[in-house]
Each structure stands twice: as structure tokens, then as C-alpha cells.
TORZA-531918 format. One record per residue (C-alpha): x, y, z. Coordinates in nm, 2 decimals, decimal comma. Layout:
R	X	Y	Z .
...
END
This chain:
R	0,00	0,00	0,00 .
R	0,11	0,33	-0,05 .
R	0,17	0,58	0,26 .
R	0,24	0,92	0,23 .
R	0,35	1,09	0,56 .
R	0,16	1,42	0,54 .
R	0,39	1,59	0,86 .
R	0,74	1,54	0,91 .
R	1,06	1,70	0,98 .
R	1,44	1,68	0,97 .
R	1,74	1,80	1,21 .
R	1,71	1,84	1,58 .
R	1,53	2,07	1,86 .
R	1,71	2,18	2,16 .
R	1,47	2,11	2,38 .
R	1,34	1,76	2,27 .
R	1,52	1,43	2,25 .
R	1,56	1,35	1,92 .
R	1,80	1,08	1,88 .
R	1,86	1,09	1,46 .
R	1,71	1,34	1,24 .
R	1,91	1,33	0,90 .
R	1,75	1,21	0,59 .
R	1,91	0,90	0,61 .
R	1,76	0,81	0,94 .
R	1,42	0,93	0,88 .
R	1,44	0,71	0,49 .
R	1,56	0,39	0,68 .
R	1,28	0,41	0,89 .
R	1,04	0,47	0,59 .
R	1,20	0,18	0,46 .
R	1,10	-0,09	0,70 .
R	0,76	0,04	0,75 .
R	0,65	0,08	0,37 .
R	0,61	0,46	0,40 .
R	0,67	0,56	0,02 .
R	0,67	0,93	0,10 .
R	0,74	1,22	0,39 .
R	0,63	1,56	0,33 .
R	0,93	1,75	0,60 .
R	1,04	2,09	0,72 .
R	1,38	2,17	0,83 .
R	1,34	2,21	1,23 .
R	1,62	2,46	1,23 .
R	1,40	2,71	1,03 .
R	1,09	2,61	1,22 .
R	1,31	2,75	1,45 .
R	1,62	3,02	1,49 .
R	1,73	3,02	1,15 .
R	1,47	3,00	0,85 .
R	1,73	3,09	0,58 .
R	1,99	2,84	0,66 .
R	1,71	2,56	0,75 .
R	1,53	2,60	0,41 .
R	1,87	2,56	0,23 .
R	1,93	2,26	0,45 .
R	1,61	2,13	0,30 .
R	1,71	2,19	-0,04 .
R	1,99	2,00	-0,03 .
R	1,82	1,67	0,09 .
R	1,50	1,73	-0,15 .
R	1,76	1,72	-0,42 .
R	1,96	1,42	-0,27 .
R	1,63	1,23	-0,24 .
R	1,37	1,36	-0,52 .
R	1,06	1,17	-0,47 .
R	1,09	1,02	-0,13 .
R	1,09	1,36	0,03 .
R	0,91	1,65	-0,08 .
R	0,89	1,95	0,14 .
R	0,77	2,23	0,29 .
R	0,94	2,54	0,33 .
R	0,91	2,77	0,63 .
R	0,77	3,12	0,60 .
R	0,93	3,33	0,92 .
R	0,68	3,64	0,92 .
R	0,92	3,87	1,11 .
R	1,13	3,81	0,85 .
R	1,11	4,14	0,58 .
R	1,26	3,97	0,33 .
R	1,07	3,64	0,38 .
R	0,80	3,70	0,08 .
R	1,10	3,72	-0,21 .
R	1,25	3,44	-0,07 .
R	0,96	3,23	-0,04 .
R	0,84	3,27	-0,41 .
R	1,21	3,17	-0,47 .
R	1,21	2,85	-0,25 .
R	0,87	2,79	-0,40 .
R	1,07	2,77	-0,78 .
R	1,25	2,50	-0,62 .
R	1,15	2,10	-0,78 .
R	1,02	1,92	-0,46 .
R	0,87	2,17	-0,28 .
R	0,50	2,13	-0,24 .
R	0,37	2,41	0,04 .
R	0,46	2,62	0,31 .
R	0,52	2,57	0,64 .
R	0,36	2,77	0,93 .
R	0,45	2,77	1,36 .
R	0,23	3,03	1,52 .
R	0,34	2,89	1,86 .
R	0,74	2,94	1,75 .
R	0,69	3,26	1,57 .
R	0,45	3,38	1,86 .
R	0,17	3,53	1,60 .
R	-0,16	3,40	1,55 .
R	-0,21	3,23	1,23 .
R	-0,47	3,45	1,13 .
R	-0,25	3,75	1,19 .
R	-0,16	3,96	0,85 .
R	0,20	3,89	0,90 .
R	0,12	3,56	0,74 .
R	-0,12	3,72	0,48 .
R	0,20	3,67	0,20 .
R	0,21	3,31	0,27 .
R	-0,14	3,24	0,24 .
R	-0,13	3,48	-0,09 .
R	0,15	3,30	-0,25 .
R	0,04	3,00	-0,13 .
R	-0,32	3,05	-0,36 .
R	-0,10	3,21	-0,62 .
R	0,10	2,93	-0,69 .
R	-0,15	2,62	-0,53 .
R	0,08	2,52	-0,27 .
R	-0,01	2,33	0,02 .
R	-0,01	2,48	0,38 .
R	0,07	2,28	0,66 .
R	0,06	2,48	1,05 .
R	0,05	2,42	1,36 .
R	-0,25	2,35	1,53 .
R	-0,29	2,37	1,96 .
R	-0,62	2,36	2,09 .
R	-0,69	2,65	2,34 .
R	-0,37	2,84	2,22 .
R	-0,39	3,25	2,14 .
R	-0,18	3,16	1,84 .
R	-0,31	2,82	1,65 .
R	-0,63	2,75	1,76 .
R	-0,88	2,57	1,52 .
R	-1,12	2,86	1,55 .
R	-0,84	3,07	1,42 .
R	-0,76	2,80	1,13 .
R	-1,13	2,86	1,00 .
R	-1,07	3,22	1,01 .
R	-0,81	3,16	0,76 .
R	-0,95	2,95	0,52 .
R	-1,24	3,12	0,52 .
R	-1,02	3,41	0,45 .
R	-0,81	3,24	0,19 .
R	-1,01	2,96	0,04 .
R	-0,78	2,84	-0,28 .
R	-0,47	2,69	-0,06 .
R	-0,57	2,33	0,06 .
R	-0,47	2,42	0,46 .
R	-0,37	2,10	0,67 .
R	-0,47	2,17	1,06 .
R	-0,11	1,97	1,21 .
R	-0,23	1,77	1,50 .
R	-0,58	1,83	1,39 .
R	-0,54	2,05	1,70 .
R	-0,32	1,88	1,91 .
R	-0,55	1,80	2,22 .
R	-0,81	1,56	2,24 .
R	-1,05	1,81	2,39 .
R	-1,00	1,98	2,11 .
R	-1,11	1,75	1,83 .
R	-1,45	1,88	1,80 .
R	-1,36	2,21	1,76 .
R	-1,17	2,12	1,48 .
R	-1,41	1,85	1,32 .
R	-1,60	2,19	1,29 .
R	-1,35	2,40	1,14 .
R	-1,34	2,17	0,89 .
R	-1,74	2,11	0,83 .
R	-1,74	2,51	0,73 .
R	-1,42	2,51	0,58 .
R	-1,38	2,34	0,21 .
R	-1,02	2,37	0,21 .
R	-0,96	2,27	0,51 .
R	-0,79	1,93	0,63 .
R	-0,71	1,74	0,98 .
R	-0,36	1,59	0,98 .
R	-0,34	1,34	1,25 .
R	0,04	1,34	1,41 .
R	0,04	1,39	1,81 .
R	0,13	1,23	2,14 .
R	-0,24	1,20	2,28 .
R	-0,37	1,07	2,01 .
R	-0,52	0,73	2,02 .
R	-0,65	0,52	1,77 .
R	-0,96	0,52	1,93 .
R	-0,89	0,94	1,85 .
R	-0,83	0,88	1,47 .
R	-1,17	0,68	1,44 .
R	-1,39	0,96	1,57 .
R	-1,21	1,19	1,31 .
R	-1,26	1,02	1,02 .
R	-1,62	0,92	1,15 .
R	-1,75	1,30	1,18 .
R	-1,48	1,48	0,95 .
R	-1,45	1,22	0,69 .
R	-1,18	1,00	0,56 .
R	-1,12	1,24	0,28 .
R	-1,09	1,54	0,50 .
R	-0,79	1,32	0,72 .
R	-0,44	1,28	0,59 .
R	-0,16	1,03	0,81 .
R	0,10	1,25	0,93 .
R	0,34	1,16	1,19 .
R	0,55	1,41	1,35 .
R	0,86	1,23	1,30 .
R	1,13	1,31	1,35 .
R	1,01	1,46	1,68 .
R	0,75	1,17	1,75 .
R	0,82	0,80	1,64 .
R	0,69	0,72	1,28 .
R	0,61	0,34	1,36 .
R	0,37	0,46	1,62 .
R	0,18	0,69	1,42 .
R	0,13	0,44	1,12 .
R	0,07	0,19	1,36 .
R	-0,20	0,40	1,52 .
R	-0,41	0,42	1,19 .
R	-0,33	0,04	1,07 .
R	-0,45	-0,09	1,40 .
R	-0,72	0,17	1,39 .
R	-1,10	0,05	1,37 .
R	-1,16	0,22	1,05 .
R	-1,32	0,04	0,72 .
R	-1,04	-0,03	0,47 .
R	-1,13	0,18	0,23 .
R	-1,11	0,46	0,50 .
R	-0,79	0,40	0,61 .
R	-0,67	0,38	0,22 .
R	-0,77	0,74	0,26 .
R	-0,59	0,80	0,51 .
R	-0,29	0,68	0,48 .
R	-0,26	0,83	0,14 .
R	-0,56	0,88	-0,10 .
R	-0,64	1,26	0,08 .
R	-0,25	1,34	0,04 .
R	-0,27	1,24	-0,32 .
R	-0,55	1,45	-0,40 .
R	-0,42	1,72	-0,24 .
R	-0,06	1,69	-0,43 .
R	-0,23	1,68	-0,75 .
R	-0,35	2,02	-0,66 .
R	0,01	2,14	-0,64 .
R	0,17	2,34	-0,96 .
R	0,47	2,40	-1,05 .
END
């Protein structure tokens, strides 16, 4: 079966154990699980340095065309970040931007990231951000305030909100929100989780992503293949939404 991992990163966070995050670590554990493709971020632009992260990224989409595509980070308090996103965006392999309201401390519905969501529908790119239920910054109220706002770019909710309380609220940023899709990487999450998503979003508004290589990939696949969902659900899942969103991409 194909697998597409939907959320996924490479390099290392200071304040998180992460025991191997080059390419090469993150493709052999691909490997033995069957997962055909990860869609990653560079965590050092997530984080203190977007310029030299992106580049980082770069240089391993090229190095592994195909098995990784990526996502590159848009830093709003950076002035120069529009130019250099619509030239990252030029780049073969990368499919969407990148957004961390909680890192960048701005709420995702502030203008700052008004360039991103512009070029983003501009160019149909996918955008990934962070979602935290209850946060000031990446709420799921705030995510439908957004796609509302900006309904072209297919917008992936990361964490589909992070906190199991929160799972309703975003089921129902979804329901009013077209573009708008759960991506189902987290530490609370159960499988138990992923079943009510898919039951009262839909399979087609869910897409696998796993967090790696800050969370364990096997348990995040193994969370939706042990997951009580009818096959042809977690087919969606584990790769038909990401497909469908991918096809949207342009070049």
C-alpha cells in the first residue's frame, strides 16, 4: 500500500530528545515500515534560522527527489521572507509552506502571514501549520478564520489540533471550511482518536502525518493500521487525501 506521511521533519530541537534526524535516518525508517513518501520541514527554520534551514532542505529534497518533498518555512518577522519564499517555491520538490504560530508567537490569522497564504493561492501550494487547541496563536477557531479568508490553498490543521479536547472544535473548522484538512500526528492521540475523526470529518478530509522526527513514525502508522476504520477509509488516510491534495500542487 502506499503511505504518504503528510507531517514530518528533519534535524534536531534543543529542547526535545531526538535521537537521529538526518535524511538518512528518517528514509531507513520509511523503509522498513512501507512509507513511500514524507512531506518535511527543516526544524532549524521552524526555529532560529529560516534561511539556513530552508537551504538545508534543499539540499536533501535534491539528494532524495521523490521520497521527500517539502515544505518550506515562512518566518513572518522576516522582511525579506515573501522574495524568498516565491524563490524556495521555484525549487522542484517543494509542495507548500510551512507555518509555527506557537514558534513565531503570532496568530495564524494575523496579516504577517497574509504573504504566505497569498502566494500559497497564487502558486496552489499546500499549507501545513500548527495546530494547539486553546492556544492564542493556533487555535482551530483561528484556522477557519483563515481559510475562510483564503479559500484556494488546501490548509492542513497539524495535530488536527493537538488536544483531544479539542477534536471537535476542529471537526467543525473543517465542516465550514472546504479547504480545510485534519492531519493526525500527536502524542495524545489514540486510535480510538483517529476513528472519531474520520467518522464526523470524513476520511477524505484526514491525511496520516506523523510528527517524525520529533515523534516515532512506527507509532503513528501503527495507530491508523491498527485503527478500527473500514479499509477503504484508512486507504484514505494513509494516502488517497494526500494524493489529492498533491495533484492540486503546480509548479
Amino acid at each position: 500500500m502506499t503511505v504518504i506521511d503528510a507531517h514530518a521533519h528533519l534535524g534536531r530541537w534543543d529542547a526535545f530528545g531526538i535521537t537521529d534526524g538526518s535524511a538518512r535516518g528518517l528514509l531507513r525508517v520509511m523503509d522498513r515500515c512501507g512509507v513511500t513518501t514524507a512531506c518535511v520541514s527543516h526544524l532549524l527554520a521552524v526555529g532560529p534560522d529560516a534561511r539556513t534551514g530552508n537551504q538545508l532542505l534543499l539540499d536533501e529534497l535534491a539528494r532524495h527527489p521523490g521520497r521527500l518533498l517539502g515544505y518550506a518555512v515562512y518566518q513572518p518577522h522576516d522582511p525579506e521572507a515573501p522574495s524568498r519564499l516565491r524563490d524556495l517555491l521555484d525549487v522542484p520538490g517543494v509542495i507548500g509552506i510551512k507555518l509555527h504560530p506557537e514558534t513565531h508567537r503570532l496568530p495564524l490569522d494575523h496579516p504577517g502571514y497574509d504573504p504566505a497564504f497569498a502566494l500559497a493561492a497564487e502558486r496552489g501550494r499546500i499549507v501545513l501549520a500548527h495546530g494547539e487547541y486553546g492556544s492564542a496563536h493556533s487555535d482551530p477557531v483561528r484556522f477557519g478564520t483563515v481559510a475562510s479568508r483564503w479559500p484556494e490553498p488546501p490548509i492542513l490543521m497539524g495535530h488536527a489540533g493537538l488536544w483531544p479536547a479539542g477534536f471537535g472544535a476542529a471537526v467543525d473548522a473543517v465542516g465550514r471550511c472546504p479547504n480545510l484538512v485534519l492531519e493526525t500526528c500527536g502524542s495524545r492521540a489514540t486510535a480510538r482518536h483517529l476513528t472519531r475523526l474520520v467518522a464526523e470529518a470524513g476520511a477524505d478530509r484526514v491525511a496520516f502525518g506523523s510528527d517524525a522526527v520529533f515523534l516515532d513514525l512506527r507509532i503513528g502508522l501503527g495507530r491508523v493500521l491498527l485503527a478500527e476504520l473500514a479499509e477503504n477509509d484508512r486507504r484514505q488516510v494513509l494516502h488517497g487525501t494526500m494524493e489529492r491534495l498533491l495533484k492540486g500542487v503546480r509548479g
